[in-house]
PAMAR-787717 format. One record per atom (N, C-alpha, C, O, CB): residue number from 1; atom name; x, y, z; residue in three letters. Coordinates in steps of 0.02 Angstrom, whole numbers, plus 32768, in hexadecimal, padded with zeros to 4 digits. Glycine has a CB too. Example, Ala and Ser with C-alpha at 12.3 -4.5 7.8 and 13.67 -1.06 7.14 Angstrom:
// residues 2
<atom 1,"N",<8294,7EE4,8186>,"ALA">
<atom 1,"CA",<8267,7F1F,8186>,"ALA">
<atom 1,"C",<8294,7F5B,8186>,"ALA">
<atom 1,"O",<82C8,7F5A,81A7>,"ALA">
<atom 1,"CB",<8235,7F20,81C4>,"ALA">
<atom 2,"N",<8282,7F90,8162>,"SER">
<atom 2,"CA",<82AC,7FCB,8165>,"SER">
<atom 2,"C",<8285,8002,818A>,"SER">
<atom 2,"O",<829E,8039,8192>,"SER">
<atom 2,"CB",<82C0,7FE2,811E>,"SER">
This chain:
// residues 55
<atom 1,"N",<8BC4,5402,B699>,"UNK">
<atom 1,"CA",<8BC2,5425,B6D9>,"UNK">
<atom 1,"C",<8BFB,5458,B6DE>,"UNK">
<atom 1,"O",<8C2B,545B,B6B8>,"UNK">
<atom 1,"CB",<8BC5,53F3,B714>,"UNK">
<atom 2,"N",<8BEB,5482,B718>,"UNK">
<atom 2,"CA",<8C22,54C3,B700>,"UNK">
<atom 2,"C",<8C62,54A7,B72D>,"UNK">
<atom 2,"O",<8C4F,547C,B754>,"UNK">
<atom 2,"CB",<8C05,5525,B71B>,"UNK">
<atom 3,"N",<8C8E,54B1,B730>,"UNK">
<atom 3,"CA",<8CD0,54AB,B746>,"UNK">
<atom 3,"C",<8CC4,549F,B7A3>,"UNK">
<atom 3,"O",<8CC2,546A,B7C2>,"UNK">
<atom 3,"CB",<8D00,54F9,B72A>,"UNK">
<atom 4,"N",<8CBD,54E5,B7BE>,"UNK">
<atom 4,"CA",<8CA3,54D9,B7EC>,"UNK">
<atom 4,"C",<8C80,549B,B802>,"UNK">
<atom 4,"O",<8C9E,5471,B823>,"UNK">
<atom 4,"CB",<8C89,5501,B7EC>,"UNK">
<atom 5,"N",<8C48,5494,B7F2>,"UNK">
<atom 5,"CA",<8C28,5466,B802>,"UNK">
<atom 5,"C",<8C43,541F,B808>,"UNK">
<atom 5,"O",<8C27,53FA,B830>,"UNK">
<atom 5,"CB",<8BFF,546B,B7DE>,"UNK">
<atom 6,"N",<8C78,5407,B7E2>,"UNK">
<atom 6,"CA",<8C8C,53C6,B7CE>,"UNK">
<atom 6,"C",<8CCE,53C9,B823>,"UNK">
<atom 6,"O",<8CE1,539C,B849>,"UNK">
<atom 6,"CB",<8CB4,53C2,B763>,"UNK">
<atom 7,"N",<8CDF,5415,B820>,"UNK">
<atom 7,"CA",<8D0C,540A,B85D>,"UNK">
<atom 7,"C",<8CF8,53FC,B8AA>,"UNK">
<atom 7,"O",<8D14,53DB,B8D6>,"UNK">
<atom 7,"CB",<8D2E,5442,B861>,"UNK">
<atom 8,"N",<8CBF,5421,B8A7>,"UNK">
<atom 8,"CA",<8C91,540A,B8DA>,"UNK">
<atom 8,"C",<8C86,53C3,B8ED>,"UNK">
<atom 8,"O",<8C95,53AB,B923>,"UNK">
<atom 8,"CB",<8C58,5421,B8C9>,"UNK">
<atom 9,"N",<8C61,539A,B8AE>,"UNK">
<atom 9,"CA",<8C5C,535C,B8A7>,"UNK">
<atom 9,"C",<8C7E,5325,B8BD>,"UNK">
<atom 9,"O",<8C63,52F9,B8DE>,"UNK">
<atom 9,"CB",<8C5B,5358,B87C>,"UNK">
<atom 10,"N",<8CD9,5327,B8A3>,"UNK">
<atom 10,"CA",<8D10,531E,B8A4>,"UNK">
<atom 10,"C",<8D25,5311,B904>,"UNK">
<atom 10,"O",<8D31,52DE,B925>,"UNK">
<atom 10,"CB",<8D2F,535C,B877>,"UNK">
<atom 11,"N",<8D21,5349,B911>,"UNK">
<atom 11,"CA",<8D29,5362,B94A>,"UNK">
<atom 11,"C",<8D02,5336,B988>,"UNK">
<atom 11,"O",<8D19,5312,B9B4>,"UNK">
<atom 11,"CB",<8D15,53A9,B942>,"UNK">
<atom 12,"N",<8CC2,5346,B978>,"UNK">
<atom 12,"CA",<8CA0,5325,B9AF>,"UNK">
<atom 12,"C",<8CA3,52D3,B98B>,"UNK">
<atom 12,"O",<8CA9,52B2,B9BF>,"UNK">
<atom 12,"CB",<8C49,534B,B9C0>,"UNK">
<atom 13,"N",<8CA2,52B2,B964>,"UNK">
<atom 13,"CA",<8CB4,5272,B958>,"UNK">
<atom 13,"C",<8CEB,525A,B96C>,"UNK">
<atom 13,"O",<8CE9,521E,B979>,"UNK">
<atom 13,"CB",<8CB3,5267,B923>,"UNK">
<atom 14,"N",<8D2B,527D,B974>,"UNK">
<atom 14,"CA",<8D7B,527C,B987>,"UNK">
<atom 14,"C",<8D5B,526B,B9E5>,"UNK">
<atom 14,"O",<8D67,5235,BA00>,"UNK">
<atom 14,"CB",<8DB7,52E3,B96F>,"UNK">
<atom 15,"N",<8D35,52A2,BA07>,"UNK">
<atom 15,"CA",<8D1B,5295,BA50>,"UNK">
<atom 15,"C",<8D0C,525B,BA57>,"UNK">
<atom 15,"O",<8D29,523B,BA83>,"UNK">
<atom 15,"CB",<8CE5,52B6,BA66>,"UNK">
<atom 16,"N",<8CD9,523C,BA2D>,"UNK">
<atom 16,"CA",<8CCD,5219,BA51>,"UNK">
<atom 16,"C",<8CEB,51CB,BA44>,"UNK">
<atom 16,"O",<8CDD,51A0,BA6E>,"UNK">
<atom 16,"CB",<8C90,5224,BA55>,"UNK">
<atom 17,"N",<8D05,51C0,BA20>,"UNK">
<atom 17,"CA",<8D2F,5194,BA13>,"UNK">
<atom 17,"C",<8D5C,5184,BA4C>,"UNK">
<atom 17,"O",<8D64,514E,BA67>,"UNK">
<atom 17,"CB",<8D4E,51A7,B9DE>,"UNK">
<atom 18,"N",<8D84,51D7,BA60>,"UNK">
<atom 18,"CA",<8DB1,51CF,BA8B>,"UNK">
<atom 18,"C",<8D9F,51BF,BABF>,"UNK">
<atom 18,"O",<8DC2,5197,BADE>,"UNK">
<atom 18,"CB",<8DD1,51F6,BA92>,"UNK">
<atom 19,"N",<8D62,51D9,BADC>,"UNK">
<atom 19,"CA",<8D37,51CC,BB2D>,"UNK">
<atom 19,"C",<8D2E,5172,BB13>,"UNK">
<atom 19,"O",<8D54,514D,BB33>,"UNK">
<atom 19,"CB",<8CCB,5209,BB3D>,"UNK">
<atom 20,"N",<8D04,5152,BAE2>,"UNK">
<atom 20,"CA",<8D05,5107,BAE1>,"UNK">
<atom 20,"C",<8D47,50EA,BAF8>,"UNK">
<atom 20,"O",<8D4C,50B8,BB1C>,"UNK">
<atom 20,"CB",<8CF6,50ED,BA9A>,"UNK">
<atom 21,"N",<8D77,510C,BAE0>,"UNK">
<atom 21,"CA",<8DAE,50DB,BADD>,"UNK">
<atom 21,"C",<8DCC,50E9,BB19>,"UNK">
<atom 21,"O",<8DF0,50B9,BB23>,"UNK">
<atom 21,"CB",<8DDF,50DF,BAA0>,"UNK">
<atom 22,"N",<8DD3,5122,BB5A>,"UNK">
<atom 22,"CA",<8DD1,5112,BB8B>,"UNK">
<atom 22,"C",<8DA7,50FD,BBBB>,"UNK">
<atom 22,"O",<8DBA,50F8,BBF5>,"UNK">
<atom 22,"CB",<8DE5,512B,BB95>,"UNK">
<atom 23,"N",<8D66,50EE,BBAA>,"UNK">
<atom 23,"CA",<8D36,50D1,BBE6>,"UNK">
<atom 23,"C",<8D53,5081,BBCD>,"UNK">
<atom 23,"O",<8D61,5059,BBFA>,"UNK">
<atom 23,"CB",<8CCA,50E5,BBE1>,"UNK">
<atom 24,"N",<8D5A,5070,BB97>,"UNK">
<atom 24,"CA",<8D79,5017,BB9A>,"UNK">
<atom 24,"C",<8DB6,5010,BBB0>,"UNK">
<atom 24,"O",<8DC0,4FDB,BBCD>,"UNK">
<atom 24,"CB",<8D7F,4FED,BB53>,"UNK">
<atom 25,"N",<8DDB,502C,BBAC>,"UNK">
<atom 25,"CA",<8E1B,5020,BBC8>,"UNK">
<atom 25,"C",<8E25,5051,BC10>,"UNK">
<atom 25,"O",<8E57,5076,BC14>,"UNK">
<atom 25,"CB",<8E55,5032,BB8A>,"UNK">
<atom 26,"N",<8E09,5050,BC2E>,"UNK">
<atom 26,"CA",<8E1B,5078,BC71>,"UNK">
<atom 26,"C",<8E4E,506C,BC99>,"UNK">
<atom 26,"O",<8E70,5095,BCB7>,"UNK">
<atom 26,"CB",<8DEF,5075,BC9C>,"UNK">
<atom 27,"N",<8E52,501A,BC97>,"UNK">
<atom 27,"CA",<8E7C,500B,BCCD>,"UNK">
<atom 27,"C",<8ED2,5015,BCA0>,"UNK">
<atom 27,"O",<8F03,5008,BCC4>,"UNK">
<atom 27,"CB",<8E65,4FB0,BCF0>,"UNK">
<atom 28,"N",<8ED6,501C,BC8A>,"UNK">
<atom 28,"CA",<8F1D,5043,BC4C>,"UNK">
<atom 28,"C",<8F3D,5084,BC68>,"UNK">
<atom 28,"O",<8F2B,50B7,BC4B>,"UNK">
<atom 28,"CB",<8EF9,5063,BBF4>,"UNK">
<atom 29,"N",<8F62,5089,BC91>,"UNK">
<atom 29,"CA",<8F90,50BD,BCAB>,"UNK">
<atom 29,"C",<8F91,50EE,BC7E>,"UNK">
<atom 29,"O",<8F87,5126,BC96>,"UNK">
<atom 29,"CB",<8FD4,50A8,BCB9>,"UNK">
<atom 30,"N",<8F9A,50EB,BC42>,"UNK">
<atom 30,"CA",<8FAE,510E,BC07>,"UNK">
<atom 30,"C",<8F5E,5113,BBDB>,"UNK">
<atom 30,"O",<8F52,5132,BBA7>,"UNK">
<atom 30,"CB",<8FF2,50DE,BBDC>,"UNK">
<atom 31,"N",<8F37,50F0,BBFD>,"UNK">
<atom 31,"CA",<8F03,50FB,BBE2>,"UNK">
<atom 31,"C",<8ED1,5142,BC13>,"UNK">
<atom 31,"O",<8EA5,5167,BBFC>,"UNK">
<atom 31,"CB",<8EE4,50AE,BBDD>,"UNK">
<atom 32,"N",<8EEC,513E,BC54>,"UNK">
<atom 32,"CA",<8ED3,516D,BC74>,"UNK">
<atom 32,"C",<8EEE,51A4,BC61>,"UNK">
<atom 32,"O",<8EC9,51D3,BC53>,"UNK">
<atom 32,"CB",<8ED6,5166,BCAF>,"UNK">
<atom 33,"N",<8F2B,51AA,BC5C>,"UNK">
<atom 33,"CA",<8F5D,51FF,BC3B>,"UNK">
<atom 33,"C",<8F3C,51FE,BBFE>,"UNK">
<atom 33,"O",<8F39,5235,BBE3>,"UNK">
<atom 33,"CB",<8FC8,5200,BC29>,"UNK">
<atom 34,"N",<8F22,51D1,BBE0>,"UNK">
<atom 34,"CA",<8F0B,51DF,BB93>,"UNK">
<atom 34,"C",<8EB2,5210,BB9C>,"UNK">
<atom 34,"O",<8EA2,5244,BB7F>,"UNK">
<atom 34,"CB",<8F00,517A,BB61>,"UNK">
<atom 35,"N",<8E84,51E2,BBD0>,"UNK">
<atom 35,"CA",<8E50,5216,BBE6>,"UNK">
<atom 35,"C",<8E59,5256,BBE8>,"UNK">
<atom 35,"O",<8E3A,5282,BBCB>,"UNK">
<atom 35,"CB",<8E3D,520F,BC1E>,"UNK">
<atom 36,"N",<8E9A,5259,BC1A>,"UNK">
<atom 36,"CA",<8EA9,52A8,BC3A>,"UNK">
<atom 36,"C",<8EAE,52D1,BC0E>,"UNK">
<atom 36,"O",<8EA2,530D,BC17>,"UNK">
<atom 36,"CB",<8EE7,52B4,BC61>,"UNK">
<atom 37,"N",<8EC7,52B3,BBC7>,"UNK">
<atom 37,"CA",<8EE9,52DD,BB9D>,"UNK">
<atom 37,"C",<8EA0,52F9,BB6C>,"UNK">
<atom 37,"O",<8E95,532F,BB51>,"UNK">
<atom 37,"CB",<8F30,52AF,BB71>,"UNK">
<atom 38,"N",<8E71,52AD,BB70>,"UNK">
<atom 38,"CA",<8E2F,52C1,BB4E>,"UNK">
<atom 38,"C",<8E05,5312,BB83>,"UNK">
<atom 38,"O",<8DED,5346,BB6D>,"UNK">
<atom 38,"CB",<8DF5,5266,BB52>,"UNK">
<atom 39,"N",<8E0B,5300,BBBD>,"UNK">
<atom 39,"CA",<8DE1,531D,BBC6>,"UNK">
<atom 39,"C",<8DFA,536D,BBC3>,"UNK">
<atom 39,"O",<8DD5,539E,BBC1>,"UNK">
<atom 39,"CB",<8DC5,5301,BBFB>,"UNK">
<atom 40,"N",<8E4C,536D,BBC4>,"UNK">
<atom 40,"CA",<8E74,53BB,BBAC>,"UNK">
<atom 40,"C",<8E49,53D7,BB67>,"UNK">
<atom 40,"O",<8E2B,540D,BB65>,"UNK">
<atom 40,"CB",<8ED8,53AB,BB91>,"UNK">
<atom 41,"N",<8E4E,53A8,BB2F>,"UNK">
<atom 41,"CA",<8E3C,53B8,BAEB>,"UNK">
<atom 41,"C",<8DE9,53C8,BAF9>,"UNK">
<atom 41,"O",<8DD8,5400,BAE4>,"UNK">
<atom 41,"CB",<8E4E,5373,BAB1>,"UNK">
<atom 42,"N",<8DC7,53AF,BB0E>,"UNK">
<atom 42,"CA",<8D73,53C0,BB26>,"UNK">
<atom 42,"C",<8D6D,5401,BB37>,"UNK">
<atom 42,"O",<8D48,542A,BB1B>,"UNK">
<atom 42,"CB",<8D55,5398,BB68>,"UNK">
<atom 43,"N",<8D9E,540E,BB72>,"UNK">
<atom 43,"CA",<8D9D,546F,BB8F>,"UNK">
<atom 43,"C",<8DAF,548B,BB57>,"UNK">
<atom 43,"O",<8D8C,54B7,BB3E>,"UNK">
<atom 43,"CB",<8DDB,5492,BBD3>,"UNK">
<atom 44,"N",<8DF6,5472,BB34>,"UNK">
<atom 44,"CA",<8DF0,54A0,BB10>,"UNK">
<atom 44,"C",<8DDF,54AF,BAC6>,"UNK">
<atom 44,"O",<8DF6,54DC,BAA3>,"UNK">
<atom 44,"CB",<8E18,54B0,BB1B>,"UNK">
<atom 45,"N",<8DAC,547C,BAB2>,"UNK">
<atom 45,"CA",<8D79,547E,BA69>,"UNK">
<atom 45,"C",<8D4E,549E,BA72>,"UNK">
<atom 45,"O",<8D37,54C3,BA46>,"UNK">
<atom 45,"CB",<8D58,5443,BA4D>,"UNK">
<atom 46,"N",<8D30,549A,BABE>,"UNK">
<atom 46,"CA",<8CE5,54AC,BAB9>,"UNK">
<atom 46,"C",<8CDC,54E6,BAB4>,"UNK">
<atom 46,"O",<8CA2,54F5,BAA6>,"UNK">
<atom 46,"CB",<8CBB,549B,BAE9>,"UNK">
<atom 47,"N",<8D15,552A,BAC0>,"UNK">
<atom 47,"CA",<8D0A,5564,BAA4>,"UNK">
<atom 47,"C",<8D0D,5571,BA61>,"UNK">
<atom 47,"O",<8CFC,55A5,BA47>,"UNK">
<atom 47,"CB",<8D2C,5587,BABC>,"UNK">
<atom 48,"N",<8D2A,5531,BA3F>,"UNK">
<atom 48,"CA",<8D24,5542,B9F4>,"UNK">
<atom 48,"C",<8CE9,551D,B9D1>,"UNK">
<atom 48,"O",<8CDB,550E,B997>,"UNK">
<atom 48,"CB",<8D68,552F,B9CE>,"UNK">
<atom 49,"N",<8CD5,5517,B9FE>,"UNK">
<atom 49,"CA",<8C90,54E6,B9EC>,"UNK">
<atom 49,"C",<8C5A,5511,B9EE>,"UNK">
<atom 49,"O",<8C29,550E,B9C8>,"UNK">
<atom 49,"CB",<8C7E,54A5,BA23>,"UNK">
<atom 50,"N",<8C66,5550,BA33>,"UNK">
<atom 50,"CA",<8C23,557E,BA32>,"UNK">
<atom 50,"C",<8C3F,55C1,B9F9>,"UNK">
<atom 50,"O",<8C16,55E9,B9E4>,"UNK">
<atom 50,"CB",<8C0B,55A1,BA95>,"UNK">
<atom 51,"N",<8C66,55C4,B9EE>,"UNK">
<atom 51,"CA",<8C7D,55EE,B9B8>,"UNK">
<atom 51,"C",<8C77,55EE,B95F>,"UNK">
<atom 51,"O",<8C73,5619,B933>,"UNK">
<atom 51,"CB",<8CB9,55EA,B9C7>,"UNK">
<atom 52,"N",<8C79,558E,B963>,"UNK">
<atom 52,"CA",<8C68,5591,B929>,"UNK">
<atom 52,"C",<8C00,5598,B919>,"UNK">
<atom 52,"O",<8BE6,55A5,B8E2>,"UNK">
<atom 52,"CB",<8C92,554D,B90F>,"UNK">
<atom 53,"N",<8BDE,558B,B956>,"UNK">
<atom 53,"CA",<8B97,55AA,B946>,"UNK">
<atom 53,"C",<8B7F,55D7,B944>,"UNK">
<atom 53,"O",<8B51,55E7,B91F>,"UNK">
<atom 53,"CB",<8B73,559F,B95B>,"UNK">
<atom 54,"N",<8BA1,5600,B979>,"UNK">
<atom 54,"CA",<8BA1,5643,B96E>,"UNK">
<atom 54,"C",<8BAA,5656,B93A>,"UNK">
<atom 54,"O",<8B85,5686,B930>,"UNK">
<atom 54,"CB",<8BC1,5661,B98B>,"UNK">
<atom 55,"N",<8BDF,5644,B8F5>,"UNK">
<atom 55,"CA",<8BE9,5664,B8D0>,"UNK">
<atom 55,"C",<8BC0,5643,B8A4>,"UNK">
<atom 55,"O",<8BBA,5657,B86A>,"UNK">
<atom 55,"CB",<8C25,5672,B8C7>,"UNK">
C-alpha cells in the first residue's frame, strides 16, 4: 500500500482506540482532559484526512 494510505489507516485506528478508551474510563478526571485532548487531534486530522483524498 502506498505510504499515504498506511497513514490514513494508522490515524483513524489511533481515533478510535482513543474515543474507546475514554468512553470506559469517563469517570477519570484525567481521563476527561485526555477526551478533550482526543477530540483537539480529530479537528485537527480531519483536514488532513480530506487532503490526503483529494490528493
Amino acid at each position: 500500500m502506498n505510504r499515504k494510505w498506511w497513514f490514513l489507516f494508522i490515524l483513524i485506528i489511533l481515533n478510535i482506540v482513543a474515543v474507546y478508551i475514554g468512553l470506559y474510563l469517563d469517570n477519570d478526571i484525567f481521563m476527561r482532559r485526555f477526551k478533550e485532548f482526543v477530540y483537539v487531534v480529530d479537528i485537527i486530522s480531519i483536514p488532513f484526512i480530506v487532503v490526503f483524498f483529494i490528493i
